[in-house]
C-alpha positions in Angstrom: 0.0 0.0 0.0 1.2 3.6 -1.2 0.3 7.2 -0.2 0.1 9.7 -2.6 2.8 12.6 -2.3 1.9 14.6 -5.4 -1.5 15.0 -7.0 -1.2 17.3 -11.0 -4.4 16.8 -12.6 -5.1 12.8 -13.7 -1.2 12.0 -12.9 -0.3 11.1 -8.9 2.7 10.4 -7.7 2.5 7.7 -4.9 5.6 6.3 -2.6 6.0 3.2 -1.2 5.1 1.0 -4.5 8.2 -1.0 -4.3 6.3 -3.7 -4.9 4.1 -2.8 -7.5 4.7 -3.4 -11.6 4.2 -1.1 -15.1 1.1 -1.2 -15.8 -0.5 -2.4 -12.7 -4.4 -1.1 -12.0 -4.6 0.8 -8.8 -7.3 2.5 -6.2 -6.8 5.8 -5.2 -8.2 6.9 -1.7 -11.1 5.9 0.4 -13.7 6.9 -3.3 -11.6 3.9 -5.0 -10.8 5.8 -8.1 -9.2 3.6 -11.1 -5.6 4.2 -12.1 -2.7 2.8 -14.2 1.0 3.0 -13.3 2.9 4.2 -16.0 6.3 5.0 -14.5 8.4 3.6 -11.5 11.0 5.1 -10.2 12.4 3.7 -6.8 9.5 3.5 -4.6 7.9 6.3 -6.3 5.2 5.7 -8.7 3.3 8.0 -11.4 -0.3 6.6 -11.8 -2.4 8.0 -14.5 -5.6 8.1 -12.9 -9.0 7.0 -15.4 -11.6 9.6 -13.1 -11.5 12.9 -11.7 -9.0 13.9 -9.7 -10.2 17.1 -7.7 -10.6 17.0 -3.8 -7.8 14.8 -3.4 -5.3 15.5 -1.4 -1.4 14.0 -0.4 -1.5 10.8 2.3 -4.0 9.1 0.6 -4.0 5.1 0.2 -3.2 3.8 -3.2 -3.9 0.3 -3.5 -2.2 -2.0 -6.0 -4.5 -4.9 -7.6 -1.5 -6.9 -9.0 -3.0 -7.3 -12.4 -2.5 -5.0 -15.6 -5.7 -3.2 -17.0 -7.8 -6.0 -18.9 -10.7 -6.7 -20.8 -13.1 -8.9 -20.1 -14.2 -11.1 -23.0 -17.4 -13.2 -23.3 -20.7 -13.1 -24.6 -22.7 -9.5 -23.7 -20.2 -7.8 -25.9 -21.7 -7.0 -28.9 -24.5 -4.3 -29.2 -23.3 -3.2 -25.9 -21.7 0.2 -25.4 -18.6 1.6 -23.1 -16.4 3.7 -22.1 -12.6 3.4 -22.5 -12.1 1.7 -20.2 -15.0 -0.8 -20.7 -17.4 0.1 -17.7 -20.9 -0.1 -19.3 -22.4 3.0 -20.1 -26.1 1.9 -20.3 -25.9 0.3 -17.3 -24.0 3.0 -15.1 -26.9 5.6 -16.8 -29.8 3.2 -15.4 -28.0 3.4 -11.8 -26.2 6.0 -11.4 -28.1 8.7 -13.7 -26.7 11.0 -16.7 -23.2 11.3 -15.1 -20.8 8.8 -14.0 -19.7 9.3 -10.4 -16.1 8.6 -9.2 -15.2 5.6 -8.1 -18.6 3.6 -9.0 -17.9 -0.1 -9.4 -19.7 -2.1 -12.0 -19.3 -5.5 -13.8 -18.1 -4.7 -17.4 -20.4 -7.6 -18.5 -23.4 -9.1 -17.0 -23.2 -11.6 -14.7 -26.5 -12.6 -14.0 -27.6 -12.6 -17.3 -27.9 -16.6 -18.6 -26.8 -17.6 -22.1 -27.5 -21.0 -24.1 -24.4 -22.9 -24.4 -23.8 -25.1 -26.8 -21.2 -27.5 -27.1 -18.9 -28.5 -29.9 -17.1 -31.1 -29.1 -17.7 -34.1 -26.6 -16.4 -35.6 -24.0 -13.0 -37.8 -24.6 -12.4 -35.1 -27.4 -8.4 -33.8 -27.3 -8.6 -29.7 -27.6 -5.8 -27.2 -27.6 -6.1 -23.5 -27.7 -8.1 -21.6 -29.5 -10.5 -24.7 -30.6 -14.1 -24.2 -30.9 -15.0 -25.3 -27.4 -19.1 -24.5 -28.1 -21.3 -21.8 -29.5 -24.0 -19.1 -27.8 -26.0 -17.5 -30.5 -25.4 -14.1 -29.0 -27.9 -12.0 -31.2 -29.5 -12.5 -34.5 -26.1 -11.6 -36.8 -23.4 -13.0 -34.4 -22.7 -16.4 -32.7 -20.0 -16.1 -30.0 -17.5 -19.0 -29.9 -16.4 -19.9 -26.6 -12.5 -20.7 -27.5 -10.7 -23.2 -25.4 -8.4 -20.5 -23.1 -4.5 -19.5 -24.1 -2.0 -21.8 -22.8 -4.6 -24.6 -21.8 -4.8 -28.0 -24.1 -6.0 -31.4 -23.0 -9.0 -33.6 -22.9 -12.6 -33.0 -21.9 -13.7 -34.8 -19.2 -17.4 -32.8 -18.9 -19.3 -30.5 -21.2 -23.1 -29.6 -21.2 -25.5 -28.0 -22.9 -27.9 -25.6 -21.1 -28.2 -22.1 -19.9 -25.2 -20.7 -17.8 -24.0 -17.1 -17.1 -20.3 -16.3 -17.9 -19.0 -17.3 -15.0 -20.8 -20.8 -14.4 -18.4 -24.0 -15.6 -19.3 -24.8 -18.8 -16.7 -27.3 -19.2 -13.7 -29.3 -17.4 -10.3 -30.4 -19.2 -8.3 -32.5 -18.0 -4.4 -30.7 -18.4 -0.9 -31.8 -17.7 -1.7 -29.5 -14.3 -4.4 -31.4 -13.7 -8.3 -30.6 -13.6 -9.3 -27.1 -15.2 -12.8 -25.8 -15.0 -13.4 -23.5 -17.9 -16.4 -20.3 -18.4 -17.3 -18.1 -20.6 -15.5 -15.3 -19.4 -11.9 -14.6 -20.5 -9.8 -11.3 -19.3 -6.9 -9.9 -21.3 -4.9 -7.2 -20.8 -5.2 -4.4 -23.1 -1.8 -3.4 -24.1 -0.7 -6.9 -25.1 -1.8 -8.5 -28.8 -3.5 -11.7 -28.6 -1.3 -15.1 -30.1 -2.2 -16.2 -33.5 0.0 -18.6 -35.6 0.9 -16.8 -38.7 0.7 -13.2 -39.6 -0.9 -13.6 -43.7 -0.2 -10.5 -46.5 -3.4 -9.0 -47.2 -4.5 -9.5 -50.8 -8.5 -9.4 -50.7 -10.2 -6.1 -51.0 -12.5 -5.1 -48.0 -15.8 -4.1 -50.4 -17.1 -1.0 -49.0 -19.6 -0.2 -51.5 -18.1 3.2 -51.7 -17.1 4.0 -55.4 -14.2 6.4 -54.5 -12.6 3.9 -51.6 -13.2 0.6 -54.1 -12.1 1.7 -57.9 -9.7 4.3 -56.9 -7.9 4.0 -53.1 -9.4 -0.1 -51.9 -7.9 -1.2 -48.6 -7.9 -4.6 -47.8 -9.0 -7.4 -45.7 -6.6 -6.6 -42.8 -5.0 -4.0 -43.9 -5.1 -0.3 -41.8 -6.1 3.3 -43.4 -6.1 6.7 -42.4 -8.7 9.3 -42.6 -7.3 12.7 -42.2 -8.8 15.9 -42.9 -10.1 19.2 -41.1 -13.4 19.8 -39.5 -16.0 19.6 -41.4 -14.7 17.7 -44.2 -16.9 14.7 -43.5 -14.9 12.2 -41.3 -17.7 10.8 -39.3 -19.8 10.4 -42.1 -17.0 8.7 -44.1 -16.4 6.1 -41.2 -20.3 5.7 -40.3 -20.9 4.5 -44.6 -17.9 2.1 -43.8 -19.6 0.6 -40.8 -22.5 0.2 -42.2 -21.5 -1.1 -45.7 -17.8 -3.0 -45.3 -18.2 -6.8 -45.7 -17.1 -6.8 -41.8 -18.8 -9.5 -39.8 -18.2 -7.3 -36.9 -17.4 -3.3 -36.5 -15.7 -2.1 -32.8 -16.1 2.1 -33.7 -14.1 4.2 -31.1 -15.2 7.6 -30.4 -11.7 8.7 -28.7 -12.1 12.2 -27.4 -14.7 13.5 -29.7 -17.1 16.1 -29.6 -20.0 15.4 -26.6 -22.5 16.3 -29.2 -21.1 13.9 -31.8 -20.9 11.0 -30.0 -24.5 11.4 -29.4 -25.5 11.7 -32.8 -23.7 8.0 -33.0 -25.3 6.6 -30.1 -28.5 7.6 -31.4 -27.8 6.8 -35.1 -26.0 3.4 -35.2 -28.8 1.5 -32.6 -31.0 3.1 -36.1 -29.2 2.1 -38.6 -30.7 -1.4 -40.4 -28.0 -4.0 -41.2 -28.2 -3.8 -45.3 -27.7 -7.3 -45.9 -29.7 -9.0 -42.9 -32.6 -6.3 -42.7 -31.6 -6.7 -38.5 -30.3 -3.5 -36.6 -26.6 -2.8 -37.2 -25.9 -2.8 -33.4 -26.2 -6.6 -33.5 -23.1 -7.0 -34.6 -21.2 -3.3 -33.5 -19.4 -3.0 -30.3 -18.9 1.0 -29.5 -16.6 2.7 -27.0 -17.6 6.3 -26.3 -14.7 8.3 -24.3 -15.6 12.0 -25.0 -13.7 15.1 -25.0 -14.9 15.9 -21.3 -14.4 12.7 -19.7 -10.6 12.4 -18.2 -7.7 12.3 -20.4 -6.2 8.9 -19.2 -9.1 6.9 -19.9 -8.8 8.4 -23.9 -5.4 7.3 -24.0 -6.7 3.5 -22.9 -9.4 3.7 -25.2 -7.8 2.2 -28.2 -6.1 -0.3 -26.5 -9.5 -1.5 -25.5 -10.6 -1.4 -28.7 -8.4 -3.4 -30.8 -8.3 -5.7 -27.9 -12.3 -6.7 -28.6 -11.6 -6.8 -32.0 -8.7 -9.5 -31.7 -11.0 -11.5 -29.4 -13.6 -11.9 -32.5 -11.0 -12.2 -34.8 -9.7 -15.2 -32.9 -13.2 -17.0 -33.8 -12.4 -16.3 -37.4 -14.1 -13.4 -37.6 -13.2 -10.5 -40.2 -13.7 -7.3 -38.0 -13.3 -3.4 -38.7 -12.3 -1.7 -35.8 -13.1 2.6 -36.7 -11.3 5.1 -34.6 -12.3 8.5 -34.3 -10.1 10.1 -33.6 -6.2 9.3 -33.4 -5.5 13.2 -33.2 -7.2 12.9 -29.4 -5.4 9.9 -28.5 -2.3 11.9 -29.3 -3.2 14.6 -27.1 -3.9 12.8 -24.1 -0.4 11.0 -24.7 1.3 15.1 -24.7 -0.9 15.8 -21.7 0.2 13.1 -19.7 3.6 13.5 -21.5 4.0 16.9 -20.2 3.1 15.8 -16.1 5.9 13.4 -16.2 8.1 16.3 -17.5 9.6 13.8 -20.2 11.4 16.2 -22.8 8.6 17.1 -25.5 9.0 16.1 -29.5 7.6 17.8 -32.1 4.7 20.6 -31.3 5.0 18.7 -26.9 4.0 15.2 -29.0 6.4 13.1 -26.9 9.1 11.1 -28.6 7.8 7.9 -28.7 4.4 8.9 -30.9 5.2 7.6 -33.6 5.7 3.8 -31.7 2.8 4.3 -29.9 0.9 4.5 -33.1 3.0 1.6 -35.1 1.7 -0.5 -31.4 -1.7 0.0 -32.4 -1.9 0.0 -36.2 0.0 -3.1 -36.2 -2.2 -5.6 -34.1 -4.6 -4.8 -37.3 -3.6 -7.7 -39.9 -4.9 -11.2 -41.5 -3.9 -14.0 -39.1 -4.2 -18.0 -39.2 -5.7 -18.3 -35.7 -5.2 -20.7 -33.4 -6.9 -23.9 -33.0 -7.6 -27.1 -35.6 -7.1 -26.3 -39.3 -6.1 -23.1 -41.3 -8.9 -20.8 -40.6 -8.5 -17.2 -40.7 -9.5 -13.9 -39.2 -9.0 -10.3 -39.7 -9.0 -6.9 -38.0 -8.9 -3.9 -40.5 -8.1 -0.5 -39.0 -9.1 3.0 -40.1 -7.8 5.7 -38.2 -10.0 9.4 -38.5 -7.1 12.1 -38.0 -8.1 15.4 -37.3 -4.8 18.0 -38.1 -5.2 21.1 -36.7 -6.6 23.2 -39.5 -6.2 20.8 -41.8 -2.4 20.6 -42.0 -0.9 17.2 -42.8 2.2 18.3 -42.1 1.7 18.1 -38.4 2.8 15.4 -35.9 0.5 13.1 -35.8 -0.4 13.0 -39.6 2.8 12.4 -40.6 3.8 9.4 -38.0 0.3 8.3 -39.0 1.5 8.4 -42.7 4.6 6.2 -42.2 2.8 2.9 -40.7 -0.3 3.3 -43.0 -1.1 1.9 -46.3 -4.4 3.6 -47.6 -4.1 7.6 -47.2 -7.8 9.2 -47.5 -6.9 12.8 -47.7 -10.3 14.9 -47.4 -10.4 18.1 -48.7 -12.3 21.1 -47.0 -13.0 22.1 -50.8 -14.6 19.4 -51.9 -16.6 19.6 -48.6 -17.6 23.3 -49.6 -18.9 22.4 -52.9 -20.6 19.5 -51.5 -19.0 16.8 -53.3 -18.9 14.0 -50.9 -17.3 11.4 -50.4 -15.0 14.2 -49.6 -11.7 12.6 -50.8 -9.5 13.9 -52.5 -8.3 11.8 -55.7 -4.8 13.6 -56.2 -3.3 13.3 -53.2 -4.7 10.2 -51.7 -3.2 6.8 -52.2 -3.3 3.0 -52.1 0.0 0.9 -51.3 -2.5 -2.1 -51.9 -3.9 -2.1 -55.3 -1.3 -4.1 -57.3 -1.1 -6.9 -55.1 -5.0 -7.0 -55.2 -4.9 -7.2 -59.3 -5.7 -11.2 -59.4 -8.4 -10.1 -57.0 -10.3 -8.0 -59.4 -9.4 -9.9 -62.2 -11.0 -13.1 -61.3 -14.4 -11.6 -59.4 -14.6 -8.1 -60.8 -13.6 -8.2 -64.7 -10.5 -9.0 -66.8 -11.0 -5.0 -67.6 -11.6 -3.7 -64.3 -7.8 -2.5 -63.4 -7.5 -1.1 -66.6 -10.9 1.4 -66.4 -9.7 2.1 -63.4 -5.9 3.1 -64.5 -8.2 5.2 -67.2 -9.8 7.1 -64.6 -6.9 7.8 -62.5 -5.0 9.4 -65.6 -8.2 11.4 -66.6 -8.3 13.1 -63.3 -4.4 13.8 -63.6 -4.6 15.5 -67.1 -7.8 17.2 -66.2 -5.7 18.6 -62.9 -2.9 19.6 -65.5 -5.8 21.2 -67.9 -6.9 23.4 -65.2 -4.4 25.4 -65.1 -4.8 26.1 -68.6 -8.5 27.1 -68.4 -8.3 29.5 -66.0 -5.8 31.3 -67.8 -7.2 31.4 -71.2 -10.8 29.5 -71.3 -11.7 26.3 -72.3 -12.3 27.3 -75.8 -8.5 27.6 -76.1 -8.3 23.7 -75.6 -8.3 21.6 -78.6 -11.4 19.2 -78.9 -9.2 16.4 -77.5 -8.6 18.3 -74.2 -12.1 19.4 -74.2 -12.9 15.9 -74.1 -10.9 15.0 -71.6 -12.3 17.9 -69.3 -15.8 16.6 -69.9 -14.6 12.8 -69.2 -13.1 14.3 -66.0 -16.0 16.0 -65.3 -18.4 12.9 -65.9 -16.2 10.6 -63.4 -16.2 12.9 -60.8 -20.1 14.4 -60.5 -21.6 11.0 -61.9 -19.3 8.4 -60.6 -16.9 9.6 -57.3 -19.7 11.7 -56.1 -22.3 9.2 -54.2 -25.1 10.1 -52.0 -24.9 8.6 -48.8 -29.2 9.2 -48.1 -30.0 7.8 -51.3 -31.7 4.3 -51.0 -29.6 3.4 -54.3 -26.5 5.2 -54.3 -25.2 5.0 -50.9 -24.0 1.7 -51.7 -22.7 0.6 -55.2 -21.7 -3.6 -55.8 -18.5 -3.7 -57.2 -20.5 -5.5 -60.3 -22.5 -1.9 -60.5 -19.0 -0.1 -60.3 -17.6 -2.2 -63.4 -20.5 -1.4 -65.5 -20.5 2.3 -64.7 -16.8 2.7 -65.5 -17.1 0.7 -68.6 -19.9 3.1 -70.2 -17.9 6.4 -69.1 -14.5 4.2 -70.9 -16.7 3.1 -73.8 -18.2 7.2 -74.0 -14.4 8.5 -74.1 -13.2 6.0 -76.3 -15.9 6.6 -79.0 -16.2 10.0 -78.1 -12.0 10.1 -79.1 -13.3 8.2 -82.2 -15.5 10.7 -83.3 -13.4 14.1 -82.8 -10.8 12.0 -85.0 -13.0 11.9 -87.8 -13.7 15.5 -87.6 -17.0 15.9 -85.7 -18.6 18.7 -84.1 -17.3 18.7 -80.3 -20.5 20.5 -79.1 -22.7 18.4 -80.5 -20.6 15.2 -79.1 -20.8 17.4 -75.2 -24.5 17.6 -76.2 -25.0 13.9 -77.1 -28.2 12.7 -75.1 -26.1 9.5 -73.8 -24.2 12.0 -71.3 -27.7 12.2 -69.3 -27.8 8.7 -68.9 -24.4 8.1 -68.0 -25.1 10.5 -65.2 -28.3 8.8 -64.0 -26.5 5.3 -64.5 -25.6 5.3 -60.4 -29.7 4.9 -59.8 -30.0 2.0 -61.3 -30.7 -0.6 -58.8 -28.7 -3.5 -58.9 -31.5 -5.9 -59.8 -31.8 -4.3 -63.5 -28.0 -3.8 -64.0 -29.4 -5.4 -67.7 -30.2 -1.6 -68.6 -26.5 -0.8 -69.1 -26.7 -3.2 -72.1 -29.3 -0.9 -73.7 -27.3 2.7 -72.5 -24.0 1.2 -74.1 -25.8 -0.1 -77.4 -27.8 4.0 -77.5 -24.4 5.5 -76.6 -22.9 3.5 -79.9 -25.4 4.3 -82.0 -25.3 8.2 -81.3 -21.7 8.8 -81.2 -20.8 6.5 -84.7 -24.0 8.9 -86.3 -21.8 11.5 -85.3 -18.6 10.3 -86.1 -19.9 9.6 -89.7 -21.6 13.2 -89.7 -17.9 14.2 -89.3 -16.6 12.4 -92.4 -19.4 14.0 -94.6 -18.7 17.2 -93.5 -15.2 16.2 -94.6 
């Protein structure tokens, strides 16, 4: 037992921790407030503290539990909502009222609440870690695996079926250290990655339904994006159409240190929002962690770490989860607050030193892993990271460590924002390290032609970015009719084909079948269109051609009558070669 000696905001100094570890979980005082120790020197230990601080005072008892800060694992999860440190928020609301007080203590996860067990294996059967040990169908979307535990193999000597809570025996092995009950209920401590057997390359796509993320900038299955931009510039939207529209089985959103008025609008939205492909409510198979920009700095440091710790516990079921973070920029800024009480000597802008590894820590338990247990399953946790620069400059801090460990750059821009063109990415300086190693990918399920309309596009924007310059200078009538051609392709892709409508029953979410057909009429318009103004034809009446219209009307097509491409491409052939041919005559 310590007493504390020095008391600066969420950090406390305590002596007379000889005895205590790095990252031990403390109480503070007589209130029992929940800390973290995150230096030792001597004795002497700093302790972030997860509650409010004020009305302490020095000589008070600090209280080591022995044991790192943990999740706790188990069925009750999913559709529930925390803080960052995982105390339930609903349920501290229904006993304590709108705000939390200090030192409450609550179960993360229900204890009393009964679940049907189901078993999945029998008794005599040999199981090692990470087998299937049985099932509970924990809402309509997900069933929750209950995993043999890490470190434990043998044979079963009892498993049942019936209705238990997470802490009833559901099973007994028999291991090399003799007889081991087992539960439902696993802990973990946050800051360390859950085992898996092999670490895999990502090469599938994550289908997002989003046209600008799937044809131009994909990410794949396992692989970790950022989402930088300034305010305004439609972040939150950008990562609430991922969650709702990524071929994730499961989505863990973080709301680290966010606006109080935003994180309500996604606790009211997301328990809203219908599940596209089941028809269910998407909370059946979300997990959300709401640490807001009022609640102590500490606990929005731990938030992540949380997190991605969930997510790794569905991914070890062979699970493919996307784990949203909004934002990294206030996870940064409780490290420099915290930073700056333990007087370490600042980095860049008071970022402390070790940003940048703090950051790699967490992108890299994203990834495509053979997990543990019988056979070569697989599971995934995909990252996107929302950065929010101050005033939109990527040159700051925690952009550009951000930059270095990502592979998918989604640079917003405030401008397209303004003229409401949203998705608000912007396609000239975003990136994908992914795309070539996802080729085979697109060839084999998309179309033999799909990476090459989608090399077209990317070039059309370039030149029309080069053009630009031109046009404001002298006018577009100064262009020859090639150029001018190219400006209107440019134009096409963006309004008709990057721009989507995320309230629109049809276009909020585009198949990438949808997406091959719409880039192969605006190809097959630019490629006849170039036919036509080399056989002399009229460029205005080519900009005026009726086709154009339904190009731009192609993204409300639903994707039961994707046939009616067929009949645009065969009226766009006939209209342009008339005009081509008028050319010649008037030759």
């Amino acid at each position: 037992m310590g007493k504390t000696v020095k008391i600066s905001g969420p950090l406390i100094i305590a002596e007379g921790m000889a005895d205590s570890k790095m990252f031990d979980v403390v109480r503070v005082s007589d209130k029992g407030l929940i800390g973290e120790i995150i230096e030792l020197r001597g004795d002497k230990a700093s302790i972030q503290v997860y509650e409010e601080t004020s009305g302490l005072g020095p000589d008070e008892e600090v209280v080591s539990t022995g044991e790192p800060l943990s999740a706790e694992l188990a069925p009750g999860l999913i559709s529930g909502i925390f803080d960052g440190i995982q105390r339930p928020l609903t349920t501290l609301y229904f006993k304590y009222g709108a705000r939390i007080s200090r030192g409450v203590s609550v179960n993360n996860l229900d204890r009393e609440k009964k679940w049907r067990f189901v078993p999945a294996v029998k008794k005599g059967d040999n199981v090692s870690e990470g087998d299937v040990l049985g099932t509970v169908q924990e809402t309509e979307l997900i069933e929750h695996r209950i995993l043999v535990p890490n470190g434990m193999s043998g044979s079963v000597l009892s498993i049942e079926q019936g209705d238990f809570t997470i802490e009833d025996t559901v099973a007994v092995l028999q291991t090399a250290n003799g007889k081991r009950p087992v539960c439902m209920l696993r802990k973990w401590p946050v800051r360390r990655g859950r085992p898996y057997k092999e670490k895999l390359s990502p090469v599938n796509p994550m289908i997002t339904g989003q046209r600008v993320v799937d044809t131009l900038f994909p990410i794949a299955r396992g692989g970790v994006a950022a989402v930088p931009g300034p305010f305004g510039s439609g972040k939150t939207v950008v990562q609430h159409q991922l969650a709702k529209w990524a071929d994730a089985d499961i989505i863990v959103y973080i709301g680290c240190g966010e606006r109080g008025n935003e994180m309500t609008d996604v606790l009211n939205e997301f328990p809203a929002l219908k599940d596209p492909k089941t028809g269910e409510p998407i909370m059946k198979r979300t997990v959300l962690i709401a640490n807001t920009s009022d609640m102590p700095v500490a606990a929005r440091e731990a938030s992540i770490y949380t997190g991605i710790t969930i997510a790794e516990y569905f991914r070890d079921m062979g699970y493919n989860v996307a784990i949203m973070a909004d934002s990294t920029s206030r996870w940064a800024e409780a490290l420099r607050e915290m930073s700056g009480r333990l007087e370490e000597m600042p980095g860049d802008e008071g970022y402390p030193a070790y940003l940048s590894s703090r950051l790699a820590e967490f992108y890299e338990r994203a990834g495509i892993v053979k997990i543990l247990g019988k056979g070569d399953k697989t599971g995934s946790v995909t990252a996107i990271g929302a950065v929010s620069p101050p005033g939109g400059d990527l040159s700051e801090p925690v952009s550009q460590a951000t930059l270095r460990i990502v592979k998918v750059f989604w640079g917003l821009s405030a401008s397209l924002a303004y003229k409401r063109h949203f998705p608000a990415i912007d396609w000239l300086i975003s990136y994908s390290l992914y795309v070539d190693r996802m080729k085979d990918w697109y060839d084999e399920n998309v179309g033999a032609d799909f990476y090459r309309y989608r090399q077209f596009v990317a070039t059309v924007l370039q030149e029309e970015a080069a053009l630009d310059e031109i046009v404001r200078l002298v006018g577009v009538d100064a262009l020859s009719s090639r150029d001018r051609l190219t400006m209107e392709t440019a134009k096409i892709i963006r309004e008709d084909y990057l721009h989507q409508n995320a309230f629109d029953d049809v276009d909020t979410y585009t198949s990438m079948k949808k997406q091959f057909l719409m880039l192969k009429l605006i190809y097959e318009f630019y490629s006849r269109a170039s036919e036509a103004v080399e056989n002399f034809a009229d460029m205005n009446a080519i900009l005026a051609c009726p086709c154009k219209d339904k190009i731009g009307r192609a993204k409300y097509i639903t994707e039961d009558n994707l046939s009616e491409f067929d009949e645009i491409l065969k009226t766009m052939a006939t209209e342009l070669k008339a005009l081509s041919q008028g050319g010649d005559d008037n030759v």
